[in-house]
N, C-alpha and C positions, 0 to 999 in steps of 0.2 A: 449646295446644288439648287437650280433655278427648277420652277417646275414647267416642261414647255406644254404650250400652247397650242390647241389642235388645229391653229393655224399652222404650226411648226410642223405637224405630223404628217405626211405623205402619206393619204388612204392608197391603200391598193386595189383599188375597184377593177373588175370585170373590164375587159376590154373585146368591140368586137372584131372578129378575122374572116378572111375568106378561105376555104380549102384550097390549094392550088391544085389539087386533081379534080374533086366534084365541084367547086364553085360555091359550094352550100357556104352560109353563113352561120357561124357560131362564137361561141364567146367563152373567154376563158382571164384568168389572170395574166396581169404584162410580166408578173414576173417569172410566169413556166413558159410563156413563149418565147419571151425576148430576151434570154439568160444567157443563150447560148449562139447571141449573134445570128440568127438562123434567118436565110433571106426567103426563106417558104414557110407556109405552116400549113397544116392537116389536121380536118377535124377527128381521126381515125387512125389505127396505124394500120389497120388496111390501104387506106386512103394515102399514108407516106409510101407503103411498101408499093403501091400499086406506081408511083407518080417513079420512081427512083427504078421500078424495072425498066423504064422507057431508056434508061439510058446505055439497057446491057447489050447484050448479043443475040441476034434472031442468026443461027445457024442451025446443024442439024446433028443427029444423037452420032457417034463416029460407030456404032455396031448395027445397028436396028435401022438409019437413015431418016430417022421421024423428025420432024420440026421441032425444035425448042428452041427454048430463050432464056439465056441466062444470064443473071445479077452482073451487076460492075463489080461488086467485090469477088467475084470468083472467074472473072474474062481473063486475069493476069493466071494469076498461081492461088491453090490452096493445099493446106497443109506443107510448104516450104517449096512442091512441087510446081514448074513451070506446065502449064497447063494447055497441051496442045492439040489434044482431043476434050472433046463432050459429052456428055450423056445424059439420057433422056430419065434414067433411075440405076438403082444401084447391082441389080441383074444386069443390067448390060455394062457398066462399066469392070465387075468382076468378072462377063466371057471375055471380054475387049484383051484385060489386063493378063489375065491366066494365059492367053492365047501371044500376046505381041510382048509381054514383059518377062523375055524369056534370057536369062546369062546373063552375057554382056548388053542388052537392050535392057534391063531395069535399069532406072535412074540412081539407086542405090547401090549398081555394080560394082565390086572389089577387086577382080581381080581372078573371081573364083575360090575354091576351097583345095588346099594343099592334103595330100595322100602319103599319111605315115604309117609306121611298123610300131607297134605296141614294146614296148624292152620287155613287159610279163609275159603277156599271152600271143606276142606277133601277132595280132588280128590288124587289120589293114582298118585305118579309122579317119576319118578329116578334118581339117580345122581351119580356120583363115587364114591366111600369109601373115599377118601381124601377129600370130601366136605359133607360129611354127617355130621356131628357133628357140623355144622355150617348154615346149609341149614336149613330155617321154614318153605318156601311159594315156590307154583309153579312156580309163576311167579312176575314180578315186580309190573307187576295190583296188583295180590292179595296182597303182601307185601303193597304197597300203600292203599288199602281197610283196611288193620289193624292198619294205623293211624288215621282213621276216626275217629272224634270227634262229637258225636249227639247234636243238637241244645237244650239249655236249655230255659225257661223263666224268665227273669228281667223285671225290674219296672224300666223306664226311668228314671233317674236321676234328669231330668228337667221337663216334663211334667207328668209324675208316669203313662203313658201308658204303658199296658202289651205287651214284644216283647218279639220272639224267635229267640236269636241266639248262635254264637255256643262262648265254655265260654272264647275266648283269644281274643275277642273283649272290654272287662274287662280291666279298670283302675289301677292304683299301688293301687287304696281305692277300686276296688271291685265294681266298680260302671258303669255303660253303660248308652248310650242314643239312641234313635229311629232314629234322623237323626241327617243330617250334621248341620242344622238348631238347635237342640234342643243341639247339642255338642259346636256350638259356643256361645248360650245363658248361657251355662252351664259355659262353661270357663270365661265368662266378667263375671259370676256375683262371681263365685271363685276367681279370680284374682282381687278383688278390694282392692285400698289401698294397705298395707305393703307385701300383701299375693301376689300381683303382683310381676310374677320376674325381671319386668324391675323396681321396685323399688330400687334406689341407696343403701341403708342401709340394704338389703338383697346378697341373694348368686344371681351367676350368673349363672339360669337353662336355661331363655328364647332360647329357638330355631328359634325364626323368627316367623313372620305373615306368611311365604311361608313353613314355615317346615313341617304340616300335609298333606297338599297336595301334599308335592314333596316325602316327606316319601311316601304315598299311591301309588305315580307314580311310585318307586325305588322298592316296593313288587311286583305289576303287573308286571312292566319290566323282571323283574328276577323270573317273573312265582310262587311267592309266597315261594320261596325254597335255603336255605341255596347256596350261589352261591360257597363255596368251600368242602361242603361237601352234598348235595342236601336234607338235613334234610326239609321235607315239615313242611309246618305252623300246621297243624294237630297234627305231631308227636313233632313240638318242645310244645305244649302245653301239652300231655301226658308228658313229661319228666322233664319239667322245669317250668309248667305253669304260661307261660305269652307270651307272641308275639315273634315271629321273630325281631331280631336286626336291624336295619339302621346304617349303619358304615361311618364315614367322614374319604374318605382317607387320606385328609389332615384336621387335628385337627381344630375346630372355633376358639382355643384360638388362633390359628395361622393367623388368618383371619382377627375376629372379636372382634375391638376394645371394651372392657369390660367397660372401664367408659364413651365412647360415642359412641355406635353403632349406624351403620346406615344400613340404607334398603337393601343400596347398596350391604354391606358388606354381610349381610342374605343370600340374591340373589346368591352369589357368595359362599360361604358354602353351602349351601342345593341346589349346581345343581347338578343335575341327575348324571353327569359325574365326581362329588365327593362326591356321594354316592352308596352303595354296601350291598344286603342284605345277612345278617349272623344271623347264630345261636347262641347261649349264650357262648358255648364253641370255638367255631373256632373266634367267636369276640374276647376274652380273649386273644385265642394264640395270634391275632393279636394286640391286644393291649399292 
């Protein structure tokens, strides 16, 4: 590479201008004035802003009647609004608007707000035409109040005492128990022999000694509600009846060795931090 010559260099020196609003003469670089094609220059931006009002609007405030004059850039529209009145400051343009921007006279009019019945509490509530056909409840309480599920009475499984609860506390057989106590006596005496799923010569259901506990830990955490669609426990048993799902984001076959599992493995499946509560359907997708 040749080395050039400050003949070769184009200095940038100082060039002088005239203000096109005061006339004054001052001096600047060609290349901040003349970058941008500009057939005016200003020694000031007072002095651009002052030359460039000249080409607005001399009318008058549309509340108050006062003389003003306003920019070229705001004589059309601003903020997307076509702009057919003026104002002199931002008190009179707020009585102006409060007072003539009323219904069908605002420029963002819709149509108005449609007048419905709550399906919870019937309170009379509104919403806009583009959400009525879709809108039941006034609010997201009372939406939630319409999943409620009233508590039924069952006969303990194990000990035949009469309980009330509510029915997605219920078994894949239809069957409940009064405590945590009469649910594990329930289970050793179901699970005996071949009918146990840790029997080799059967399928492989077992979940671990740790899995109903940490399932129960992974409903609480997650507030008892679908964590990708917030489907609560209530409504998933109107719809699908039976529980809210427990999801292993990483699969136990992937974990937990099938012809000899161990504690360890359990442990490590059923933590909290790979498990996720879901509903029937958003399980599915995910599965």
């Amino acid at each position: 590479m040749h080395a050039r010559s400050m003949h070769d260099i184009e200095i940038n020196w100082k060039k002088e201008y005239t203000c096109a609003n005061c006339d004054e003469s001052f001096e600047d670089y060609k290349s901040r004035r003349e970058s941008k094609d500009s057939a005016n220059h200003f020694c000031s931006k007072d002095c651009k802003d002052s030359f460039e009002a000249k080409d607005g609007l001399d009318t008058n405030c549309a509340e108050c009647d006062s003389e003003i004059h306003i920019p070229p850039s705001q004589v059309k529209e601003v903020g997307g609004y076509e702009q057919k009145n003026h104002f002199c400051d931002k008190e009179c343009e707020s009585k102006f608007k409060k007072r003539e921007w009323v219904d069908e006279n605002h420029p963002s009019w819709d149509g108005g707000r449609e007048h419905l019945t709550c399906n919870e509490c019937s309170e009379t509530y509104s919403v806009k035409p583009s959400k009525a056909d879709q809108s039941k409840f006034c609010s997201r309480e009372c939406k939630r109040k319409s999943w409620k599920v009233d508590k039924k009475e069952y006969s303990c499984a194990n000990c035949n005492k009469q309980v009330k609860l509510k029915p997605y506390v219920r078994n894949k057989s239809n069957e409940v128990t009064c405590s945590k106590k009469c649910f594990k006596e329930y289970l050793s005496e179901l699970r005996k022999g071949e009918a146990n799923p840790q029997w080799k010569g059967g399928r492989f259901l077992y979940y671990g000694p740790n899995w109903q506990d940490q399932r129960s830990k992974a409903l609480e955490r997650d507030d008892y509600s679908c964590e990708e669609c917030d489907m609560t426990r209530d409504s998933h048993y109107q719809h699908y009846n039976e529980d809210l799902h427990v999801h292993h984001k990483v699969p136990r076959r992937q974990i937990i060795d099938e012809d000899e599992p161990t504690f360890e493995q359990f442990e490590l499946a059923n933590s909290l931090d790979n498990l996720v509560t879901l509903c029937k359907s958003c399980h599915k997708k995910l599965e």
